[in-house]
N, C-alpha and C positions, 0 to 999 in steps of 0.2 A: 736417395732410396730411404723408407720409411725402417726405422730402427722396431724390433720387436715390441719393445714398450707400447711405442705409438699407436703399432696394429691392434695392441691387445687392447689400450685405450679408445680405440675406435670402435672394434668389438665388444665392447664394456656397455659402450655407449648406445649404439644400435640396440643391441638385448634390451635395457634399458626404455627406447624408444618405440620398439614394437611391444614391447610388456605395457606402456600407459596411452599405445593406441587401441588394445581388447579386452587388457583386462578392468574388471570395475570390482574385486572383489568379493562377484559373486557368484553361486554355485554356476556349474560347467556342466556337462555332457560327463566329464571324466571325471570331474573333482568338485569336491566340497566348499560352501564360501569360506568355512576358515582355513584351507587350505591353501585357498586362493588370497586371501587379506594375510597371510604368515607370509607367503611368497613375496608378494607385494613391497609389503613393507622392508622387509629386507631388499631390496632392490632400491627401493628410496635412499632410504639410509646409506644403501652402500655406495651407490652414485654423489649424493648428495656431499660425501664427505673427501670424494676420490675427486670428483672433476665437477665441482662447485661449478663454474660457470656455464660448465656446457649446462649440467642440470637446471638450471634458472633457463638457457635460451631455449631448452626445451618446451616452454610454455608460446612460443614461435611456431611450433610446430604442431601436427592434425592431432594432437593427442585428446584422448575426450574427457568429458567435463569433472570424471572423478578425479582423474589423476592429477587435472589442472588442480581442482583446489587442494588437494592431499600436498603439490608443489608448491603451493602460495604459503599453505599453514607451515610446510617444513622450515623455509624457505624465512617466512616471522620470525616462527620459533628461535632460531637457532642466529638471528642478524647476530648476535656477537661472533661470530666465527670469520664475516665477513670483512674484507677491506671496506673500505670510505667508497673507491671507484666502483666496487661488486654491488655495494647500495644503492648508490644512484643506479644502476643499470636493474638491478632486480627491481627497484618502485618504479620503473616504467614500465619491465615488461609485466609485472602485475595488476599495474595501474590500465594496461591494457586489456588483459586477458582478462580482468573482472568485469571489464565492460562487455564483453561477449559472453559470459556467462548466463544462465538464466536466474533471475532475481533469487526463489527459492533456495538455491543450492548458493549463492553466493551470504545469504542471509545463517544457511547452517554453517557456512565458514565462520562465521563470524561467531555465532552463538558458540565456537568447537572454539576458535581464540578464547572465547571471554574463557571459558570452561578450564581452558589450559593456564591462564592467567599470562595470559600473553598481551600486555598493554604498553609497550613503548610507544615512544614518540611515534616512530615512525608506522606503526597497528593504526593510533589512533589518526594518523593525517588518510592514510587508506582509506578507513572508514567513514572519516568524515570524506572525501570527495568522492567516493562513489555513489554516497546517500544523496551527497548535491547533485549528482551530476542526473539522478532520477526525473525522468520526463515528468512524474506525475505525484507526487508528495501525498495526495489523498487516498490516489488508489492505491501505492502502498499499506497506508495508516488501514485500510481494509482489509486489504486482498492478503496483508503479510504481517499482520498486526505484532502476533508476537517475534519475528525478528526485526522487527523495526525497533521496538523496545527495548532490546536486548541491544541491538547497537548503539541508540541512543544513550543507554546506561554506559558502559564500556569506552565508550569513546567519548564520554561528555558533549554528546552534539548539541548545540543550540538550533530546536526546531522551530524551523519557520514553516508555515503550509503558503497555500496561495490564499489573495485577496489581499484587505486591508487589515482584518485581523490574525495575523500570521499567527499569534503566540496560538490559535485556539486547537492548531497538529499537536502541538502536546501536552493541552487539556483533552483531548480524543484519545492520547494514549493510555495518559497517568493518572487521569482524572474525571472521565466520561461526566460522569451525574454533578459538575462543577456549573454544567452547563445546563440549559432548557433546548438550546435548540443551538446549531453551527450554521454558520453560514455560507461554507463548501456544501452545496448542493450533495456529493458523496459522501458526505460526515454524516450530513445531517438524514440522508435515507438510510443509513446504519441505523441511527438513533431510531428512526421510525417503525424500522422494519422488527424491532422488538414486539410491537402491541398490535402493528399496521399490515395486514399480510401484501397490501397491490404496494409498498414501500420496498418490498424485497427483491419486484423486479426492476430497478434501477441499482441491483448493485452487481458484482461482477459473479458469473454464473458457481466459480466455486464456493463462494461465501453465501450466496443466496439458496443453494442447497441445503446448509445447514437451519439457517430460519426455514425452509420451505419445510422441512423432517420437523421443523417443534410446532411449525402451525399445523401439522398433521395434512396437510394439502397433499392432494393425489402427485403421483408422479408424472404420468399422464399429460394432465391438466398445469403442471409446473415444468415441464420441458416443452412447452406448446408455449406456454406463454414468456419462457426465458430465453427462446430462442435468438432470439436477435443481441440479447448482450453475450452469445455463447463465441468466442475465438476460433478460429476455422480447425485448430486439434481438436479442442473441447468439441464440437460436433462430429466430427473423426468416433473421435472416444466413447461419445454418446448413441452414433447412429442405431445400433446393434440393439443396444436397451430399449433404446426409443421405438426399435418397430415391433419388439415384443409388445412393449406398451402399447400399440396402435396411438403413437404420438407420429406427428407431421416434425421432421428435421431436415433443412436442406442439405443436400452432400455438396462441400464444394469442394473439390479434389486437385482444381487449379491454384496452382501456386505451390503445391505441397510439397516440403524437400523427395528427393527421390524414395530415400532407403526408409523413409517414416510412411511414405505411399506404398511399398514393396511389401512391408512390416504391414499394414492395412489392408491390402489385399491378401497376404496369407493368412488372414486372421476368419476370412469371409468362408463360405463352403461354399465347397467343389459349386454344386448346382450354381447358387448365386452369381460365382464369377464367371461362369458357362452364359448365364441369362446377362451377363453385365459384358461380356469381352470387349464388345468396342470401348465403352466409356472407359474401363478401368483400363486395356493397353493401350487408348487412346491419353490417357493421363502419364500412364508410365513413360509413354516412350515424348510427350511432352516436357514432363521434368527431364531425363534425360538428353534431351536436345538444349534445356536451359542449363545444364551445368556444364556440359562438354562445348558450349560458346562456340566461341571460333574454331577451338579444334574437331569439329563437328566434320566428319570424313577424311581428317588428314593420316588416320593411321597407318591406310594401307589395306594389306591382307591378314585379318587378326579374326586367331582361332582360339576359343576359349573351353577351359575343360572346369565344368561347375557343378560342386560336389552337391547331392542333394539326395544324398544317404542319410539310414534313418538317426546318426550322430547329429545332423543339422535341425533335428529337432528342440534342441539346445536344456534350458532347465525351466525351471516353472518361474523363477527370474528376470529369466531372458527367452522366452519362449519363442520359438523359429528363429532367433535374432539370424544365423551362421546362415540359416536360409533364406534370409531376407536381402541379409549384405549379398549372398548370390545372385540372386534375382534383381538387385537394384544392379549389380553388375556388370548385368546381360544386357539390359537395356542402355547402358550408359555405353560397354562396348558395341552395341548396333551402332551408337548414333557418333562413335566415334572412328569409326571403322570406315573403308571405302568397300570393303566386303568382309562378311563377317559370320563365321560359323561355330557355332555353337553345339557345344557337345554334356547332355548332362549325364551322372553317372547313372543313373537310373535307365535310360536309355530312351529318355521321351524327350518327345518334339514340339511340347504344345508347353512351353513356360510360365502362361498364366497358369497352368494347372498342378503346376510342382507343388508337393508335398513330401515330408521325411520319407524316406521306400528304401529298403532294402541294403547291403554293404556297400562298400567302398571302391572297387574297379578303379583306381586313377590309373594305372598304368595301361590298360586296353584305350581307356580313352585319349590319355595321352599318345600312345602308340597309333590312332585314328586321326588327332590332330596333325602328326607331324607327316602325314602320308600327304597331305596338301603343301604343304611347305610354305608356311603361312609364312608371314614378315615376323608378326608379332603373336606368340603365344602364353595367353595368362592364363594362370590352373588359379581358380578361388575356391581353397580347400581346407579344415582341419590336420591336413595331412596324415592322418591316420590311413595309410594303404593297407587295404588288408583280403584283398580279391586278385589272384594273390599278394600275401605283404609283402611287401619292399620293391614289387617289377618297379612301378612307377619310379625312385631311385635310378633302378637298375638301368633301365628307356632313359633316364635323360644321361647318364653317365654316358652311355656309349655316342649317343648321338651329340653331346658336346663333345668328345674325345675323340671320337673315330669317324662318325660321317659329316658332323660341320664342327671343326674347330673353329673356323674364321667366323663365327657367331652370325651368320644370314640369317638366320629365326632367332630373333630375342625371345628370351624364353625367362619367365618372370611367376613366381608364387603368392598369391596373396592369401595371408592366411587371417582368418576372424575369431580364435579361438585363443586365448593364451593358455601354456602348459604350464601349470603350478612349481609341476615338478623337476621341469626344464629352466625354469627363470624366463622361458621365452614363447617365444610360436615356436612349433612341432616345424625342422623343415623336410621337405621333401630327399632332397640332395646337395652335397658341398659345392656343387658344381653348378647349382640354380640359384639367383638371389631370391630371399624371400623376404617378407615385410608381414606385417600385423595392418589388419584393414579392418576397422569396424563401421564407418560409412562409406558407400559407394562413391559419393563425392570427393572426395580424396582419393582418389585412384591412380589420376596422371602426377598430383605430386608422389604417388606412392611409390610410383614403378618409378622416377625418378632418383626418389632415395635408397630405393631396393638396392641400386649396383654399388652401394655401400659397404651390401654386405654378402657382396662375393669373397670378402677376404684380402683384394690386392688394393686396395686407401685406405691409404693411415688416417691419422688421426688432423694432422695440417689443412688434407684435401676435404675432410668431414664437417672441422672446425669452420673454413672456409663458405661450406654450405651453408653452416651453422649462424653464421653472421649473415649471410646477404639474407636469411631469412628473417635474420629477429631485425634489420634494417627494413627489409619489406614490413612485418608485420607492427613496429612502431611508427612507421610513415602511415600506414593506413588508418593505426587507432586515433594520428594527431589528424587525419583529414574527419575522421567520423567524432571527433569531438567539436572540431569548427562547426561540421552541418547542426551536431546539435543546439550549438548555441545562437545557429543562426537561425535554425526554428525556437529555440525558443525568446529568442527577444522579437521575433517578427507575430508568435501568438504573446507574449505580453502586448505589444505595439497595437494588435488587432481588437 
């Protein structure tokens, strides 16, 4: 039997773990960014200094990309605190997690080290392998120019680019006008694209913007012609502009993760997505069927109560994000489902058309799902009840208590909000697990880790998770470091 300690260390942890899957810092629905970055941070620190390892394999876990680096920098900072064995195990799973990171944000990690004056050994071996382990050394020296320099300074990296003349990556950084011309075909339409305006469209669409604004070139007439170097988000991002402009951009909508397509389509108006229905639920419920894989129908009977109250509005931040992660879902529970009902709090039937409307009802709704007696029931909610407040509470207390103790309906919370003020996600009931959800994609690990935090696993059975995961998640960064090295000595080879 788990000692009190243990439970409270387990509960330590969890709080901890849904606080760096939603929150990022910034303003909320209920609260202020610095209310939210006060919070935060204290949570780091206090984890960080309580149960050091869990909080490193936390970087194993769906947590998102702020918190990931906020743990990498803590995590530097502070190597002397560490044992020998906690080092080697923290420079893998960092050595991993930077690699799924997106270059940007891993470039402000670095520039946020230098700042800190954080350059040990082992800062600088980090930074030098990740800069190596870059598919494209040019496009960097572009696309990210001043955190490449900033690393390179910091960590003394010796740059090499591609070709015969390596040393010329850093005469492009530290030295531009050393040069007449480069002979990286992308160095050198940088160089160009100064005096040359058709030079600009060979470089990558967000740096070509900026020379497109100083040769005073129409906007129009510059996202018509930069389209083909634009990345399937970057035309996402763009689309909207571009047809105010009366510019031509294709929509490609295939392949998009789910909840950045959900995020996409609540951005459209009513009308549009009315005139779009099939394309755009023919894309959602596409993604959808690509992340639920194999488990695609195995759930059963799964009734879902999905909050989309006018709190899901979110802030000017994170705008509809709470509504998005709902509506990504929806569609992930369809496609996971063997029948699947769906209940939103607003009271409508048609879910491409959900937008923020009105209070909060989870407990009618709740009270409507559990009349079917579904297998599986997920609430994706802020948990803010307040039609009346607290039924929702009150409907699951009794019905785990008094009409299904033996748990026939699993009954699960996912909540996409962090409370500043709570350390954690708002929950519903003591008696319901609940989790922090900010992509839809992470769902089926969610509802997995949820019954964590019902209260009855300690900290042994948590720890236990805790490791098959950062085992999982270092076996896969060492197979996605083999393929890259196996494309890249097969395009040097080519």
């Amino acid at each position: 039997m788990e000692s009190c300690p243990d439970l409270v260390a387990a509960e330590d942890v969890l709080l901890f773990v849904n606080a760096a899957i939603t929150a990022t810092g910034q303003r909320e629905f209920r609260s202020g960014a610095a209310e939210q970055r006060l919070s935060l941070d204290f949570l780091h620190a206090y984890v960080r200094i309580n149960y050091r390892p869990l909080y490193a394999a936390s970087l194993a876990l769906d947590i998102n990309d702020h918190n990931a680096a906020l743990i990498v920098r803590r995590l530097l900072e502070t190597a002397g605190e560490a044992t020998a064995d906690e080092r080697r195990t923290e420079g893998r799973l960092i050595a991993a997690r930077l690699a799924r990171l997106p270059a940007p944000r891993v470039y402000r990690l670095f520039r946020a080290l230098r700042a800190a004056g954080v350059n040990n050994r082992r800062t600088r071996a980090i930074i030098r392998d990740w800069v190596a382990a870059r598919p494209d050394p040019a496009l960097d020296a572009v696309k990210y120019r001043a955190g490449l320099k900033s690393a390179a300074r910091h960590a003394h990296l010796p740059l090499r680019g591609p070709g015969e003349d390596g040393g010329e990556l850093g005469d492009f950084l530290f030295a531009p006008r050393r040069r007449t011309r480069f002979t990286t075909p992308l160095l050198d339409a940088w160089r160009r694209a100064h005096y040359e305006q058709g030079a600009l469209y060979e470089l990558p669409f967000t740096v070509a913007e900026g020379f497109a604004a100083a040769h005073g070139i129409g906007r129009r007439a510059f996202l018509e012609r930069i389209a083909p170097r634009m990345t399937r988000l970057e035309r996402l991002r763009v689309q909207e502009s571009a047809r105010a402009q009366g510019a031509g951009v294709d929509r490609e909508l295939s392949g998009m993760p789910l909840t950045r397509l959900a995020s996409y389509v609540l951005g459209l108006p009513l009308d549009d997505r009315v005139a779009r229905r099939a394309e755009l639920t023919g894309a959602l419920r596409a993604a959808a069927r690509r992340t639920a894989g194999a488990r695609a129908g195995t759930w059963g009977r799964v009734a879902a109560v999905l909050d989309d109250s006018y709190s899901t509005t979110g802030s000017r931040q994170k705008r509809r994000r709470p509504l998005a992660t709902a509506l990504a879902c929806h569609f992930l529970l369809e496609a996971l489902a063997e029948t699947y009902l769906p209940l939103w709090t607003s009271g409508r039937r048609d879910a491409l058309l959900a937008h923020p409307y009105g209070p909060t009802p989870l407990g009618m709704r709740v009270l409507d799902a559990l009349e079917h007696a579904p297998e599986r029931l997920v609430i994706v909610s802020d948990g803010w009840d307040n039609a009346p407040p607290g039924l929702a509470g009150e409907v699951l207390r009794v019905w785990r208590t008094r009409l299904d103790p033996r748990g026939a309906t699993s009954v699960v919370h996912l909540n996409p909000v962090y409370d500043a003020e709570d350390f954690t996600v708002r929950r519903l009931s003591p008696v319901v697990p609940t989790a922090g959800v900010r992509d839809a994609e992470d769902l089926p690990a969610l509802v997995q880790l949820a019954r964590f935090a019902e209260g009855r696993t300690g900290l042994a059975e948590l720890r236990a998770h805790l490791d098959e995961r950062v085992r999982q998640f270092l076996a896969e960064a060492e197979a996605e470091s083999v393929r890259r090295t196996v494309r890249r000595t097969e395009g040097a080879a080519g």
